[in-house]
N, C-alpha and C positions, 0 to 999 in steps of 0.2 A: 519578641514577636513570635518565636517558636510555639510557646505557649499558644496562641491562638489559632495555631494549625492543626489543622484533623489529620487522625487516624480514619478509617473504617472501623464500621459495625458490621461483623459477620455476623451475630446471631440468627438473621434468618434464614440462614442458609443452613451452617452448621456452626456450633459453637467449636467443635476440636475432634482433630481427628482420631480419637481415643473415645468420642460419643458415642451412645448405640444409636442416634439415629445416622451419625456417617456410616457406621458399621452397617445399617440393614440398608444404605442406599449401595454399598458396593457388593454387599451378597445380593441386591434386587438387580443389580448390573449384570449379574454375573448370570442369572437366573433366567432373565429378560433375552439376552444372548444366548443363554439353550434353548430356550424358545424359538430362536430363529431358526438356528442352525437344524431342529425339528423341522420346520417348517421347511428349507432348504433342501433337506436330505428326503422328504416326500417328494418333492419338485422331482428332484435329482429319479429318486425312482419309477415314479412313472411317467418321465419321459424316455428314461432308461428301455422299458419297459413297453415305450408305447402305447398305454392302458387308455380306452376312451374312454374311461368311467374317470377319468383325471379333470373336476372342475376349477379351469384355472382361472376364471373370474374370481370363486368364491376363494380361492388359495390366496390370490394377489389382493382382495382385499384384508383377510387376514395377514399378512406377510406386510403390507404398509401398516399397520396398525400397533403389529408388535415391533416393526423397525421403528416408528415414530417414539415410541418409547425409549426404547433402545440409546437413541440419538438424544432424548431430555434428558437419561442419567449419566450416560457418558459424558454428555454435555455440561452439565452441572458439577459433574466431578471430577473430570481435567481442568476444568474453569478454577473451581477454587485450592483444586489441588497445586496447581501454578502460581495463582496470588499469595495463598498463605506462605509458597518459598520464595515468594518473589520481595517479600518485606524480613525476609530472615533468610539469607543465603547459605548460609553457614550452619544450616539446622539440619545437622544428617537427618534425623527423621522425615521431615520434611521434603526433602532430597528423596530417599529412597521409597516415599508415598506418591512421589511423583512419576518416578521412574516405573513405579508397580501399577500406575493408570495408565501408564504410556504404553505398559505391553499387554496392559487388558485390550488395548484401544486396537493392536495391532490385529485382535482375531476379526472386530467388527470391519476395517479390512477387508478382511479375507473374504468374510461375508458379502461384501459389497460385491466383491468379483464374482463372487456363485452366483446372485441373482442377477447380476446383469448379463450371465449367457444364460439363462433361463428365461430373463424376458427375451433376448433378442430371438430366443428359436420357439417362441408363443407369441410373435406379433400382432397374429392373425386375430387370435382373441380379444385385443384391447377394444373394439368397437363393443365388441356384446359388452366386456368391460362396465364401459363407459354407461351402458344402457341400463344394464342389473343395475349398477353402484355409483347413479349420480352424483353422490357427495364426493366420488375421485374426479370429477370434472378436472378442475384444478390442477390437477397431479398431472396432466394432460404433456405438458411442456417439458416436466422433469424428466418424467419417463420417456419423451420422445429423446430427450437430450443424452440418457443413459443406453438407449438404443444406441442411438449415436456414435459414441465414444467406444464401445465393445464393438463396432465393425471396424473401430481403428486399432484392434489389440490384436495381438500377435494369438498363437496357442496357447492354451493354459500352461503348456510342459515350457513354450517359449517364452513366454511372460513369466517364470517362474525363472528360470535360468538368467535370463537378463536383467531379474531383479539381485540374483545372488552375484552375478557377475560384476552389475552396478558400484556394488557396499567396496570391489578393490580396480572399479575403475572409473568413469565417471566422479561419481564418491568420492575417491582418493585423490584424484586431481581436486578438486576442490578443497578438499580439506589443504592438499600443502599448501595452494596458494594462501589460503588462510594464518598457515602456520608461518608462512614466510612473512607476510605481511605482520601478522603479531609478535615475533620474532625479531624485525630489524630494526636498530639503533643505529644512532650517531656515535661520532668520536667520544661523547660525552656519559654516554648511555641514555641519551634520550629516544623513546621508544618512538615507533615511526605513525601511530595513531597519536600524539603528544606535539610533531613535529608539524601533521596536518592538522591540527588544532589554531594553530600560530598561524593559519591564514586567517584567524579571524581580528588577531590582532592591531593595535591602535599605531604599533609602531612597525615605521614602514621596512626598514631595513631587518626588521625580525621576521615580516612577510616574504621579503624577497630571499633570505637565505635559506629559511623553507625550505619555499619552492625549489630552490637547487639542490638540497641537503636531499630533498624528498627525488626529485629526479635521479640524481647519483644513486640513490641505495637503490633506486627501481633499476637503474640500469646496470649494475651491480649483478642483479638476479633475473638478468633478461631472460638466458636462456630457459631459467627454470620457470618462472610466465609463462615464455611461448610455447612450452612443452606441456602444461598444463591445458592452458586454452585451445593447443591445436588438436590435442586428444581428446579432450571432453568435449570440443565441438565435431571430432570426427564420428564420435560415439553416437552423437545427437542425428547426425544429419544419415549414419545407417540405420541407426532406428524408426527415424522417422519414414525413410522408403520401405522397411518391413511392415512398418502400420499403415501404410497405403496415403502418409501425410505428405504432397505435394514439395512442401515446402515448410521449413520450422515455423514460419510468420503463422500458417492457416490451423497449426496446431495452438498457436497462443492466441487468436482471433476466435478460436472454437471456445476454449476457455474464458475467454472474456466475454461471450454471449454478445459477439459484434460480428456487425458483417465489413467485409470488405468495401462496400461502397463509404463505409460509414469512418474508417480509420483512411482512405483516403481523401474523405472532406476535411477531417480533421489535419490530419498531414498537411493537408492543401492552405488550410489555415493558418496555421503554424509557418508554413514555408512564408504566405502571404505577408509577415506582421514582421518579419527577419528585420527590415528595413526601421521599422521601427524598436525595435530592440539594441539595434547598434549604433542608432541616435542617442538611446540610454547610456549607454556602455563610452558612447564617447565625449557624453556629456558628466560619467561620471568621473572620466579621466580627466577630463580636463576642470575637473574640482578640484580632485587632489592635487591636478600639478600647481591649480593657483594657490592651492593653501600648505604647498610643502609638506604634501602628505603622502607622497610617492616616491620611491627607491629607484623608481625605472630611470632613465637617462632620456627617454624617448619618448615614450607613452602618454598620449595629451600634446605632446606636438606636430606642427606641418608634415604630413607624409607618416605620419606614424601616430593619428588622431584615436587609435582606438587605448582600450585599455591594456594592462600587463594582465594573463591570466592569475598570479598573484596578488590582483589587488581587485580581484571580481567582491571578494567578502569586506572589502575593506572598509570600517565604519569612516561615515565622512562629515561627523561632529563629534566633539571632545565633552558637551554638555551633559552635565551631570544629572544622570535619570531618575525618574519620580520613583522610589521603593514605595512600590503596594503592601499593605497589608492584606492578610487573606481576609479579611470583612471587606474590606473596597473593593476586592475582586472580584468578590460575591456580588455583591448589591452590583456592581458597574454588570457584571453579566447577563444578571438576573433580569439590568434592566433593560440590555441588547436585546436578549430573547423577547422578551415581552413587547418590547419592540416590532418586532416582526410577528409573533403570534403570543395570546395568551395560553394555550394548548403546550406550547414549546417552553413558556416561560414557567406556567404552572409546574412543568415535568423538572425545571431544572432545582425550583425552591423545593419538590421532593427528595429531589435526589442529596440536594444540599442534608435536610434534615432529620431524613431519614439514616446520616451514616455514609452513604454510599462511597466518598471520597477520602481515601488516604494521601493529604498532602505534603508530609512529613518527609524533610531530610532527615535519616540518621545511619546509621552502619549496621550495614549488611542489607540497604535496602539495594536493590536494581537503580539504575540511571535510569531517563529517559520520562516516557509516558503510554498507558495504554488505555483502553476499555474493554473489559473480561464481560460477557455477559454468559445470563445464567435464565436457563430454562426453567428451573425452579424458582418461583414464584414469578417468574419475567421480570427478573430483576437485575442490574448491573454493579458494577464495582469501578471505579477510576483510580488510576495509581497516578502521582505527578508530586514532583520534585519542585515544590514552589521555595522561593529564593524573594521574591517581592519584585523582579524584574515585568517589563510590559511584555516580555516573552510568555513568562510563564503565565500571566491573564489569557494572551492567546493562546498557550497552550491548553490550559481549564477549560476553555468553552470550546474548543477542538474536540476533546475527548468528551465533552460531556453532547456534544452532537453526533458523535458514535453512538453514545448511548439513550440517546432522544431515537435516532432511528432503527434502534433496537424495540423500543418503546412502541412504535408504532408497527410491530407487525404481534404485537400481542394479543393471542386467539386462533394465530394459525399456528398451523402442523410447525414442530423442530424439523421437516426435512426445508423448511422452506426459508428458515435463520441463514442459511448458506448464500450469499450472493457474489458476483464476481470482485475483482479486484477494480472492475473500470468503476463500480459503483459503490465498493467498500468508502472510498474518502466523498461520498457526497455530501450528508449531514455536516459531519466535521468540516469540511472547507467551508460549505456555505455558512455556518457560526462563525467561523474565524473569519470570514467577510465580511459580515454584520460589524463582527466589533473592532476588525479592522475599518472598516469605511469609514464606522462613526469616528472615530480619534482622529483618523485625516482632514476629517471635515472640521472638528470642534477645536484643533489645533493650531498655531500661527508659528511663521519664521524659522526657525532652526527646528524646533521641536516638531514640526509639520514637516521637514524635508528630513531630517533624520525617520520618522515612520513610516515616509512613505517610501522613503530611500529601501528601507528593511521589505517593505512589500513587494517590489522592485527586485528587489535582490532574490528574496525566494522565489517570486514569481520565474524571474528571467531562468534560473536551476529548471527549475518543472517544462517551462516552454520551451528554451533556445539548448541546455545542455540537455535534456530529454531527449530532443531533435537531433541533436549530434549522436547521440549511444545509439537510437535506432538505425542514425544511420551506418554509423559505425555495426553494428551488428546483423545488418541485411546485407553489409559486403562483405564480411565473413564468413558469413553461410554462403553467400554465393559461391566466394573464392573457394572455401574448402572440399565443397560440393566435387572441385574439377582435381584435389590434389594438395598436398601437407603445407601447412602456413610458420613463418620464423619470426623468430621478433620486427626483425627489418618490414615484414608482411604487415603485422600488426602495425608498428608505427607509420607505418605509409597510412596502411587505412584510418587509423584517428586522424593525423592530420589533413586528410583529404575530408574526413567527419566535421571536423573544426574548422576546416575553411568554408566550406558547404552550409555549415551552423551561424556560425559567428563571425563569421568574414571579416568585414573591414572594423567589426568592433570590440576588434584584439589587436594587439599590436603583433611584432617577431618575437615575442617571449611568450610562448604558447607552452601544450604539454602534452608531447607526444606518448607518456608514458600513462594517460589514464586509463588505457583499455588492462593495465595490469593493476590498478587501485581495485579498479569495482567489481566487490562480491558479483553482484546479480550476475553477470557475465560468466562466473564460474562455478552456476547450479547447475544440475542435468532438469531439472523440473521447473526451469524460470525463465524458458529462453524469451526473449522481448519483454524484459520484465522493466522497463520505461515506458510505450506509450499509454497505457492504463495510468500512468501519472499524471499524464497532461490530458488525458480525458477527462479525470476525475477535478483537477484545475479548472478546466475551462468549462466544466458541465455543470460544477457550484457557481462559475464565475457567469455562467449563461442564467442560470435558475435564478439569479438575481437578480440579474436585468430584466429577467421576467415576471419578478416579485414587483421589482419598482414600476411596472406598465401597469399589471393587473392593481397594486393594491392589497387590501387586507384580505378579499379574496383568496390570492394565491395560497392562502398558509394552509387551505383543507385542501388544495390540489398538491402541493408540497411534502406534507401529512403523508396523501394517497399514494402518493407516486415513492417513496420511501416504503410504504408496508407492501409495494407488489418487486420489490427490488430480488425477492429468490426465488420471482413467479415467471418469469417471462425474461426474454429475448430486452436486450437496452434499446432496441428500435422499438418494438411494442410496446414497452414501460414508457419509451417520450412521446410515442404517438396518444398512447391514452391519454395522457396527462398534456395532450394538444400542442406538440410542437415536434417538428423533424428534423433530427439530428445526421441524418443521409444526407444533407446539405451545406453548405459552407456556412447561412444565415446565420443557425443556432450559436457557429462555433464565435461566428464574428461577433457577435452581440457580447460575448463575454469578453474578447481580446480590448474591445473597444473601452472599457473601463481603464486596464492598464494603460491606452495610448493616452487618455486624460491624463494620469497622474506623471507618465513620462512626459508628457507638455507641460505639467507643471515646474516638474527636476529640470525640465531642458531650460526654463523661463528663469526657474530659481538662478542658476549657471550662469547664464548669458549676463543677470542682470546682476550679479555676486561681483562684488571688488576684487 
């Protein structure tokens, strides 16, 4: 079967990085950014200067024109400079091609910060702006947004120190917890990302020692957890009062291009469906206890109906799964998309044909999956580690709806490729919907409660433990806010997270030590880096329910609302595209699909031997 799996076709891109046309795109890189930095150091002079003869309409339309540039070749060549090592790990050249784009990338940068205190002390000018050089209409949003974010920045000499101060503190608190965590084994030498693997496991008692094997090493290295987290969050929370941010949440809300009204409809949402989630949770416990498929003593029974957090992953059929080939994968996707539009479906038989997909296990390639795209010829790339499992079909057409709504803003400016994180996984969820939905429907008996159980299961991650780390991490910042936090801190607040989350649909074998598992928690630049998960969840899970009211319609509203995702505000982009996300409606319309398929698990359950 290997045999009929793809590689990629780089040739349109570049054949090798030893070509003279790679060669003339990174001396045009190079070239393109003197240009700026020209353009910059004018700025810089006559405002130095004061000079009225300084027109800054006509400078800022030059100055976007050659950034946009700027932004397509950098873009293009960090993109393929990371694919081509990302299928060859072990390729020093490759390796150190990467590394030589990553510290071209750092002067563009630099660059960014020069012009955004240039525009913010020529505000005044942007109406005439707009008037000379209508075709920046558009740009309208970005730049207010760049204003924006420069009246939250410190001085340049201060922003300059706290970045160098960063790299040995913030920084370094991350990096140990990293290291500790890649670092810790068992009695056996089994490594501690190996250990948390084994919750996904068929056997129960491998699950459940895990989870203890996994608790003892955390607790093991408590202190040096809470010494990381109470640092790098103390770091966070003076930063944020020297940039004038309220509060960590309104710095990751500004980011996300959301407002505050709108993350607590959603919250509200979420808190709303709790009840429904732990009817899952305790209808999956009580599968496994009828079918001797759980370790716990307690879990699934009277007074202790919820589940064991070790057996949240746990598969709850033994039946032997369909291996796809990569041609059934193809055609079954090709014929979801088309499904829902012929626009989406035609995009994906190109992307098949043309190349675009390397699905090829072999050594030295990356795990996982992505979609690299490229500003040169507006073109994408998909990596993915196909095996023939019904994961990896969901996975395909995941990445390949990354790259459909890259597709769709083909024509506008590279500064406008940039969109938030709350709507980076739109396309991608709503594909993996499609071709989820259809298999629940077209399936029967085990093989229909086994995938829907898997949707369920991811779903319930995204919505009910999303819910717990927010909340777990808004009583962090608050606590820290007043004064130093210890492990004992930490574990108090998860568990207080986890009761608040998942309440009665956990049993007393819970885990008070997650707040020390998860990266996210331990960036300086990622603070609330969960709710934009469950936006992006419930806002493909909404678009669907609004696909299935409207019709064949919806696939150009769809389309639309996808190519204006690095134009506008997420309230703007769902107001246009005719629906309001400020309100609970939108979000409930999506939750409501999940509450059917838990009525189905809960029915399966009840009426199971």
């Amino acid at each position: 079967m290997q045999n009929t799996i793809p590689r990629w076709n780089l040739d349109s891109l570049f054949t090798d990085i030893h070509s003279e046309e790679y060669k003339n795109a990174v001396a045009s890189y190079t070239k393109q950014m003197d240009c700026v930095d020209e353009l910059l150091a004018t700025a810089d002079r006559f405002t130095r200067e004061a000079n009225d003869n300084f027109d800054f309409p006509a400078w800022l339309s030059s100055y976007l024109k050659a950034y946009s540039e700027v932004n397509a070749t950098g873009g293009t060549l960090t993109a393929y400079a990371y694919i081509i090592y990302s299928t060859d790990t072990t390729n020093t050249e490759y390796m150190n091609n990467l590394t030589s784009i990553e510290e071209m990338n750092v002067r563009t940068q630099q660059q960014e910060l020069k012009f955004s205190r240039i525009l913010l002390s020529h505000t005044k000018y942007l109406e005439e702006f707009y008037k000379r050089f209508p075709e920046y209409e558009e740009y309208k949003f970005l730049l207010e947004e760049i204003i924006e974010d420069t009246r939250h920045q410190m001085s340049p000499q201060e922003e300059k120190l706290a970045s160098e101060l960063q790299r040995t503190g913030g920084d370094a608190w991350g990096r140990l917890q990293e290291q500790l965590i890649s670092n810790m084994q068992d009695a056996s030498g089994k490594t501690f990302n190996e250990i948390r693997n084994d919750a996904y496991s068929s056997d129960a008692t491998v699950r459940k020692n895990a989870w203890q094997t996994e608790k003892q090493l955390l607790q093991n290295n408590r202190i040096a957890f809470a010494a990381c987290m109470n640092n790098l969050k103390g770091e966070t929370v003076l930063l944020n009062k020297k940039r004038n941010w309220a509060q960590a949440l309104d710095r990751a809300l500004s980011s996300s291009r959301l407002k505050k009204e709108t993350l607590d409809a959603l919250i509200s949402s979420l808190e709303d469906a709790l009840p429904m989630w732990r009817k899952y949770f305790t209808a999956k416990a009580k599968l496994l206890r009828k079918t001797g498929s759980t370790a716990s003593a307690t879990a699934g029974t009277a007074g202790h109906e919820g589940l064991a957090f070790y057996d949240l992953f746990a598969p709850v059929s033994s039946a032997k799964e369909k291996e796809w080939t990569f041609e059934e994968a193809k055609k079954y996707i090709l014929k979801e998309y088309n499904s829902f539009s012929k626009d989406m479906g035609n995009f994906a038989k190109h992307a098949f044909e043309q190349g675009w997909i390397d699905a090829e296990v072999r050594p030295g390639k990356v795990g996982g999956a992505y979609d690299e795209d490229f500003p040169k010829g507006h073109q994408s790339r998909i990596l993915s580690n196909f095996t023939g499992t019904f994961s990896d079909v969901i996975t395909l057409a995941h990445e390949l709806g990354h790259a459909y709504h890259f597709s769709c803003m083909k024509g506008k400016s590279p500064l406008f490729f940039h969109y938030p994180m709350t709507l980076a996984e739109t396309a991608s969820t709503f594909a993996e919907t499609i071709v989820k939905q259809d298999m629940i429907a077209q399936t029967e008996g085990d093989e229909k409660i086994k995938i829907l159980e898997l949707d369920l299961q991811d779903a319930s991650q995204v919505l009910v433990d999303i819910l717990c780390r927010f909340y777990f991490e808004r009583s962090v910042f608050e606590e820290r806010a007043n004064g130093e936090l210890n492990a004992d801190d930490f574990c108090r607040l998860m568990k207080q997270a986890q009761e608040k989350s998942y309440g009665s649909g956990l049993n007393e074998e819970r885990h008070e030590y997650m707040w020390a598992v998860k990266s996210h928690y331990y960036s300086t630049g990622l603070d609330f880096y969960n709710f934009p998960y469950a936006f992006g969840q419930l806002f493909a899970a909404g678009l669907y329910a609004q696909s299935k009211k409207a019709g064949a319609e919806f696939a150009q509203t769809y389309a639309k609302l996808l190519s204006d995702t690095g134009s506008m505000s997420c309230e703007d982009l769902c107001r246009k595209a005719g629906f309001d996300i400020t309100t609970k409606d939108f979000w409930n319309s999506g939750i409501k699909m999940y509450e059917q398929e838990i009525n189905i698990f809960a029915e399966y359950v009840n009426g199971s031997a």
